[in-house]
N, C-alpha and C positions, 0 to 999 in steps of 0.2 A: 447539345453542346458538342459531341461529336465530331458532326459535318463541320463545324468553325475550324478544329484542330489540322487538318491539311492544306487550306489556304493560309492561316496564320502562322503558319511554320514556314511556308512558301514564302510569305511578307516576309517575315521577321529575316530569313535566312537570302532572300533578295537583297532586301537593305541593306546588313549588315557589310554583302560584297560590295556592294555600290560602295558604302562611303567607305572600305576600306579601299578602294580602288581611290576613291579623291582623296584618300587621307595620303596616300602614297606619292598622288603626282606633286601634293604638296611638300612633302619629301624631296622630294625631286627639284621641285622650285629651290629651292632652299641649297641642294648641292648647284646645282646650274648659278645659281648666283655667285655664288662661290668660289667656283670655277671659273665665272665671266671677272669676278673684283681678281683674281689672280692672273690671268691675262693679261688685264689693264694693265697690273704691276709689271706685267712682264715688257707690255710696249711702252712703259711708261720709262723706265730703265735707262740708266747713263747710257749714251753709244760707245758702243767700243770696233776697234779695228775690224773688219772682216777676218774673221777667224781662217787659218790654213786649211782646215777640213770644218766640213757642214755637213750636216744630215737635218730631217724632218723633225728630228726632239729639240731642236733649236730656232724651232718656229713662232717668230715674234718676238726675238731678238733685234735690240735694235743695233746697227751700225752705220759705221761714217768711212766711207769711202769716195774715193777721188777718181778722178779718170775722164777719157772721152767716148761716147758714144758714137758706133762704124757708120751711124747712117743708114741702115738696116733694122726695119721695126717692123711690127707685128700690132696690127688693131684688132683689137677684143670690143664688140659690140656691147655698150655698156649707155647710161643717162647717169642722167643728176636731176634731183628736183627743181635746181635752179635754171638749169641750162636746157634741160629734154632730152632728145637722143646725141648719143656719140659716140666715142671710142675711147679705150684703154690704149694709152700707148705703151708697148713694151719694146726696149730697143737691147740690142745688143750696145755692151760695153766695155771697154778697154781698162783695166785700173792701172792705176801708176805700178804698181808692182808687176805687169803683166797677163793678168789675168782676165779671160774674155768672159763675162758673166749675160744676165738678165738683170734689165732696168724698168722696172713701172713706173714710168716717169711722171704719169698723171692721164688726163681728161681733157681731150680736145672735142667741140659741135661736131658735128657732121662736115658744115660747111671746109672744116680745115683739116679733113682729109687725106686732102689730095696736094696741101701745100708742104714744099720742100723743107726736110729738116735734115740739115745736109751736119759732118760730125763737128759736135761741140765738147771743148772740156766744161765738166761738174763738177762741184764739190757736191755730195749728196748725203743728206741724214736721213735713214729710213729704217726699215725692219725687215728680214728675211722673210718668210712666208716658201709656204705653198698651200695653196688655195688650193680648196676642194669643192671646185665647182662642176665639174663634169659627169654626169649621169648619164645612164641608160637612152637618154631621151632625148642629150645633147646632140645636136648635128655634127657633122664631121666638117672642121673649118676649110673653106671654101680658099684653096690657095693660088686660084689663077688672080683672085680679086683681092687675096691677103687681108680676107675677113674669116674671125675666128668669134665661134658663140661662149666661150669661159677658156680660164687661163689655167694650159696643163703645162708644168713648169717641161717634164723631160718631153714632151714634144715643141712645145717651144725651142727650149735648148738645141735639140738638133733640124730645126728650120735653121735658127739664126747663129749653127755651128758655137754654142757657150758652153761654159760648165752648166749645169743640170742646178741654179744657185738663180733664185729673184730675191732682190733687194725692190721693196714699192717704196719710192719715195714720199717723204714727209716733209724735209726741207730741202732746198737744191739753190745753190751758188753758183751764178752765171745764167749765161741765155737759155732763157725754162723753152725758146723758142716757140711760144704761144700756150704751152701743155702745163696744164695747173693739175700740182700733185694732188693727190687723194689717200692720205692719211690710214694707214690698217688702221681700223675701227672695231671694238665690238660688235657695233649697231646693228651689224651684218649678221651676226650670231644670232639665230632663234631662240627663243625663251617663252615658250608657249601653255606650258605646264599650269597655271593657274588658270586661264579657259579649259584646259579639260580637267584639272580638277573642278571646276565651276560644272561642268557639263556632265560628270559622274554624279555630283550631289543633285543636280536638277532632275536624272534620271532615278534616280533612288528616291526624290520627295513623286517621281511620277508613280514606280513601282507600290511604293505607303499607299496612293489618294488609288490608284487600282485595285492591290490588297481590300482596300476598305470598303469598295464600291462592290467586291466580291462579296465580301462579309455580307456586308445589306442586306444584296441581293437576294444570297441565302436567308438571309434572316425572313423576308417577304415572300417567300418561296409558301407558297400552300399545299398543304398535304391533303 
């Protein structure tokens, strides 16, 4: 009975990490949802004026601002499942109050590009933001050709001389001049936590069915 007592401690004290490892990430699912219905709330929200000072705790705020755009944009390589490849347009903006901001005005094909969007007044309903898309990994955007691979609000800003301020359009009043807006969405938020809680428990029923095939082993073992 002995020799059983050091793999069955093995087992037992394997398993027990595994599922509390999956018992955890399901924890985790559980805040992350949480977290994700509380955003919603947050883009879901009356719009109110563009506030006089912004920071990043104010991300997903929605407002309604006015103004015209200088004609001076910035494409962010981006698709749609509907459309395929495109661009994010981000244009500099004028608001009626003065103020030169960042506009994500939406999603243009490829093919429209290169066609002119010279400046228009908006009415625009959308949500502050600063996207956090730029890693390690991301290239440096290509400015002779004014292709950029994710949207960094304070290099943006001093390409297209704005405040350091994106507003991504949701609804927009007047000539959208081709560029259909693209909504902040959760969707974009990762929520992966219940595959690897799934994939903790699978490795723990795998650890159990090895433990066991240890045991056997042992048990068949001739002296």
């Amino acid at each position: 009975m002995r020799r059983y007592i050091f793999p069955l401690i093995l087992g037992i004290v394997g398993c027990a990490i595994l599922i509390q490892l999956g018992l955890w990430q399901l924890r985790r699912m559980d805040w992350k949802e949480g977290m994700l219905a509380e955003i919603q709330a947050r883009i879901d929200a009356p719009a109110v004026p563009l506030p006089a000072h912004t920071d990043p705790s104010m991300k997903y705020m929605p407002v309604s601002v006015g103004g015209t755009t200088t004609g001076k944009e910035i494409d962010v390589l981006s698709g749609t499942k509907e459309q395929g490849g495109g661009y994010q347009v981000v244009s500099g903006f004028v608001t009626d109050d003065g103020r030169t901001i960042l506009l994500d005005r939406g999603f243009i094909p490829q093919e429209m590009r290169h066609v002119e969007r010279p400046p228009v007044r908006l009415q625009v309903t959308g949500n502050l933001h600063w996207p956090d898309e730029k890693s390690s990994s991301t290239p440096d955007p290509n400015l002779d050709e004014n292709i950029w691979f994710a949207r960094d609000v304070a290099a943006m800003a001093k390409v297209l001389d704005t405040e350091p301020i994106l507003v991504v359009a949701s609804f927009v009043q007047g000539d959208v001049q081709g560029v259909e807006p693209i909504p902040v969405a959760i969707e974009g938020i990762p929520n992966n936590h219940l595959s690897y809680a799934v994939q903790w428990f699978l490795i723990a029923a795998t650890w159990a069915g090895m433990t066991v095939a240890l045991i056997w082993r042992i048990r068949q073992r001739k002296y």
